[in-house]
C-alpha positions in Angstrom: 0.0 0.0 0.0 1.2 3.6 -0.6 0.2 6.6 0.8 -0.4 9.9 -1.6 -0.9 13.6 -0.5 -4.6 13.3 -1.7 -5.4 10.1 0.3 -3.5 11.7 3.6 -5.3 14.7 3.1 -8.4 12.7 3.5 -7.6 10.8 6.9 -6.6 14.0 8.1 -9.7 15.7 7.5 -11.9 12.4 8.7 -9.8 12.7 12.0 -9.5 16.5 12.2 -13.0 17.2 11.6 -15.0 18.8 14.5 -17.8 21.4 15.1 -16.7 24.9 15.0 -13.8 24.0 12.6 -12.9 24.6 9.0 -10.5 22.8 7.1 -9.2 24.0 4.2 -6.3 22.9 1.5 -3.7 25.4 -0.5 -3.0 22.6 -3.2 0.2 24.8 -4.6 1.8 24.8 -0.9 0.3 21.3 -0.3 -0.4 22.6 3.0 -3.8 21.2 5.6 -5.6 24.4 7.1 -7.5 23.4 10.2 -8.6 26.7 12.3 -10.7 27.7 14.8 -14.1 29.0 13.1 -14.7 31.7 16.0 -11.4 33.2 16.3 -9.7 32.2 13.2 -6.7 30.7 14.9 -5.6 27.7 13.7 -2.5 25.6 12.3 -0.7 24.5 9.0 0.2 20.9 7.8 2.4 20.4 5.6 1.8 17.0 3.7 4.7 16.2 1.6 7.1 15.8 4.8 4.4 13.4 6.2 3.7 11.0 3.4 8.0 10.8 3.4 7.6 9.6 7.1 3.7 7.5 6.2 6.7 5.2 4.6 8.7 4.5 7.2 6.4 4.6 9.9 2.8 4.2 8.5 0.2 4.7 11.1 2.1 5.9 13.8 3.4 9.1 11.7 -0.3 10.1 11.3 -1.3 9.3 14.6 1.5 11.9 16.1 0.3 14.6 13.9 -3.1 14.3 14.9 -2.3 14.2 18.5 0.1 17.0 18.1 -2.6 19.2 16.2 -5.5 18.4 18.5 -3.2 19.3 22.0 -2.2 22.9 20.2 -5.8 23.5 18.5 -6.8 23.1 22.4 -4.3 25.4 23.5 -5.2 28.0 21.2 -8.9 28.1 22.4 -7.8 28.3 26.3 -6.3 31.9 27.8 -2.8 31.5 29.5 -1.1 33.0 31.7 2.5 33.7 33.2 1.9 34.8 36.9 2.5 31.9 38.8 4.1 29.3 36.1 7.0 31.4 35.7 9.1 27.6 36.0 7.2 26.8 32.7 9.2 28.9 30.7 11.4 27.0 28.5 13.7 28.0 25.5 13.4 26.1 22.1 15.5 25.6 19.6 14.5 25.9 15.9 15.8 26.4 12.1 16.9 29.8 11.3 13.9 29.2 8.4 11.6 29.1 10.9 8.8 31.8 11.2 9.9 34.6 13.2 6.5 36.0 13.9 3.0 34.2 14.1 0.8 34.3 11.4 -1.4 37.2 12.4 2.0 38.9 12.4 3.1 39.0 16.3 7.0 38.9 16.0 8.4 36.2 18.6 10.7 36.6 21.0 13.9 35.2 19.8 17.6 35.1 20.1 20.8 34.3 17.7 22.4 31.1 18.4 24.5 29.6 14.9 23.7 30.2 11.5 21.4 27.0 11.4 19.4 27.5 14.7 17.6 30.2 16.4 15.9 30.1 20.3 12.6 31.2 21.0 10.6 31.0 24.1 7.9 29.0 24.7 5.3 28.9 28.1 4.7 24.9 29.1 1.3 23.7 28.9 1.5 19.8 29.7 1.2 18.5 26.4 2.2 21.2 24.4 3.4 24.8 24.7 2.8 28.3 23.0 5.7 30.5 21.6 6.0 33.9 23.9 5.3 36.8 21.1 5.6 40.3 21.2 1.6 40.5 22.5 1.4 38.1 24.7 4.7 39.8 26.4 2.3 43.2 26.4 -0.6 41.8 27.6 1.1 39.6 30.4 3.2 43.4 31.3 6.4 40.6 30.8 10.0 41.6 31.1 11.7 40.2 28.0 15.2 40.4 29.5 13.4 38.3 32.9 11.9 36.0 30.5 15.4 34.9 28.7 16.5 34.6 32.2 13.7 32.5 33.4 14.0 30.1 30.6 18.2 29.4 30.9 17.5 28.6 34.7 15.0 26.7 33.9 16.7 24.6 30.9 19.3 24.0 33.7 17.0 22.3 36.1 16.2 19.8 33.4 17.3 16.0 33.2 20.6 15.3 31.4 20.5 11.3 31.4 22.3 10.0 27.8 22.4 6.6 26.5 25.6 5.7 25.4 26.7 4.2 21.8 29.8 2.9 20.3 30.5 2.6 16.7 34.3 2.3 14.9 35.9 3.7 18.3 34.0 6.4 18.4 31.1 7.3 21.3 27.7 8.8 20.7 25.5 10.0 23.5 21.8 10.3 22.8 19.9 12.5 25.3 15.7 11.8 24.6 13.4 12.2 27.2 10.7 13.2 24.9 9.9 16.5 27.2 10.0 18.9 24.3 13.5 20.4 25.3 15.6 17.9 24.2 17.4 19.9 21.5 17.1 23.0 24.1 19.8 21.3 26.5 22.3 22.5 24.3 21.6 25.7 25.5 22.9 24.2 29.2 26.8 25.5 29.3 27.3 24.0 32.1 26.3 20.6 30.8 28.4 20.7 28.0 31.2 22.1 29.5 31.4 19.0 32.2 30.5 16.5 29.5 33.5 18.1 27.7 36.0 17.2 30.5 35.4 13.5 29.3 35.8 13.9 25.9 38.8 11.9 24.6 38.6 12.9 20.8 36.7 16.1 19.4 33.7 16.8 20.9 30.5 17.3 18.0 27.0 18.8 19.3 24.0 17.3 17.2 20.6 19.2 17.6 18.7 17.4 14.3 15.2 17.3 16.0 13.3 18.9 19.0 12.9 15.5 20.7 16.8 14.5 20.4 20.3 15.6 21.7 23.2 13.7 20.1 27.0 14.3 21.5 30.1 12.5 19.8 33.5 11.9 21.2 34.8 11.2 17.2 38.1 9.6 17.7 39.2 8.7 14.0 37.9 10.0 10.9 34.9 7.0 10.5 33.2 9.3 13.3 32.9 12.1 10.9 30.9 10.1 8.8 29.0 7.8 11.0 28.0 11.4 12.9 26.4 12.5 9.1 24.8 9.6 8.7 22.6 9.5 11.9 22.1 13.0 12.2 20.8 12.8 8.6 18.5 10.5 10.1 16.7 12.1 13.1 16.9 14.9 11.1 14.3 13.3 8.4 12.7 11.1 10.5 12.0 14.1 13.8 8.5 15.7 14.0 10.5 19.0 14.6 13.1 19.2 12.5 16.1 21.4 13.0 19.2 20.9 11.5 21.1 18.0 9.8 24.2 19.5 10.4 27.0 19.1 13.2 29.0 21.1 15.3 32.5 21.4 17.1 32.7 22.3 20.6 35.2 24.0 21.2 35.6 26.1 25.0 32.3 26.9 25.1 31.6 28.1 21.1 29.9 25.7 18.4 30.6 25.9 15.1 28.9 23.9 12.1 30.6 21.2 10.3 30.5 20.1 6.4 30.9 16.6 6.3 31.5 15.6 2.6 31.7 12.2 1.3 34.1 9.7 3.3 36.4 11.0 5.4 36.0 14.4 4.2 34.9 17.8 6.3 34.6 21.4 6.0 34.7 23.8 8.9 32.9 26.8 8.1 35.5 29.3 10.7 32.3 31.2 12.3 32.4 30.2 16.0 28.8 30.8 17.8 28.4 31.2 21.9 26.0 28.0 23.0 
């Protein structure tokens, strides 16, 4: 059996389908509109990145989407609030080609971290979360200086548990706890810094989803390549993606790394604070 936009499409609607919501299709983008029919708030789903994952994971890539759009639909019809859940406040890391503002045109709050990922701020719901925008920091009378604060305290206080991997002599550590905030932990200097201090080779930094962590101690030149391979991976396979690129770190900085071909890498030279 194969899955096609036009038949995912259709599940999605079945499933998505509810009174008080409309669903509609932008066939050029390939993009699943499913809104809020009183307030007009809603999300996008893009299909083309879903029927790629329908292949490798069949029902279960349609059942995380569902549950992902139903748990931020829900959000979106519920007020929140700061005051009182300031330990909720978390930062997450995305693709520089990410939106910078919502779609009603509310810029986000965001910070520069390499030249492939950016950090916003997001308030924890439970199951989901909402990105902290330039209203919601009005209405909520929110310093934006307290709430960067906040969030880096609060990455801190988070789990830092890795399974460990060996392949060719080199070590892989996988942090995924599934909390969201995998991919923010990178944003935890202190963490890397002390998992630094056990490093035997050079120390790579692999943020390819939201839900994943990846630190290698590469120790020969297979590493390089073993490291592009699997971050290639997540990357595809993550229901965030971020980046499929690596970095070097390197006393306290990260820098992306081109891996070409066997055996083969490119440093690009620009060194980024984490």
């Amino acid at each position: 059996m194969k899955m096609s936009e036009r038949k995912l499409k259709e599940e999605l609607e079945a499933r998505l389908s509810k009174e008080g919501r409309t669903i509609t299709y932008d066939r050029k983008k390939e993009l699943l509109r499913v809104e809020n029919a009183e307030n007009g708030k809603g999300i996008d789903i893009s299909l083309p990145g879903i029927v790629a994952k329908w292949h490798e994971r069949k029902e279960k890539a349609i059942d995380e989407v569902v549950y992902y759009a139903e748990e931020a639909l829900g959000v979106m019809d519920r007020e929140q609030v700061v005051a009182g859940s300031e330990k909720n406040i978390f930062p997450v890391i995305r693709s520089t080609s990410f939106p910078v503002e919502s779609e009603d045109g509310n810029k986000f709050l965001t910070d520069e971290h390499t030249a492939e990922t950016r950090v916003y701020y997001a308030l924890d719901l439970g199951k989901t979360y909402r990105l902290i925008d330039d209203e919601f920091i009005q209405k909520e009378g929110l310093d934006p200086h307290e709430i960067r604060e906040m969030a880096r305290f609060n990455v801190r206080s988070l789990p830092t548990a890795m399974k460990k991997d060996e392949v060719a002599g080199n070590e892989f550590y996988f942090l995924n706890t599934n909390d969201g905030y995998d991919a923010s932990r990178i944003l935890n200097e202190k963490f890397l810094e002390e998992t630094a201090t056990n490093i035997k080779g050079e120390m790579a930094v692999a943020v390819p989803h939201q839900d994943v962590l990846i630190i290698a101690d590469l120790r020969n030149e297979t590493g390089y390549d073993v490291l592009a391979q699997m971050t290639m991976s997540f990357f595809t396979n993550g229901l965030v993606p971020i980046t499929a690129l690596s970095f070097i770190y390197e006393k306290g900085k990260l820098e992306p790394i081109f891996i070409m071909g066997k055996n083969r890498r490119v440093d690009n030279g620009k060194g980024n604070n984490t």
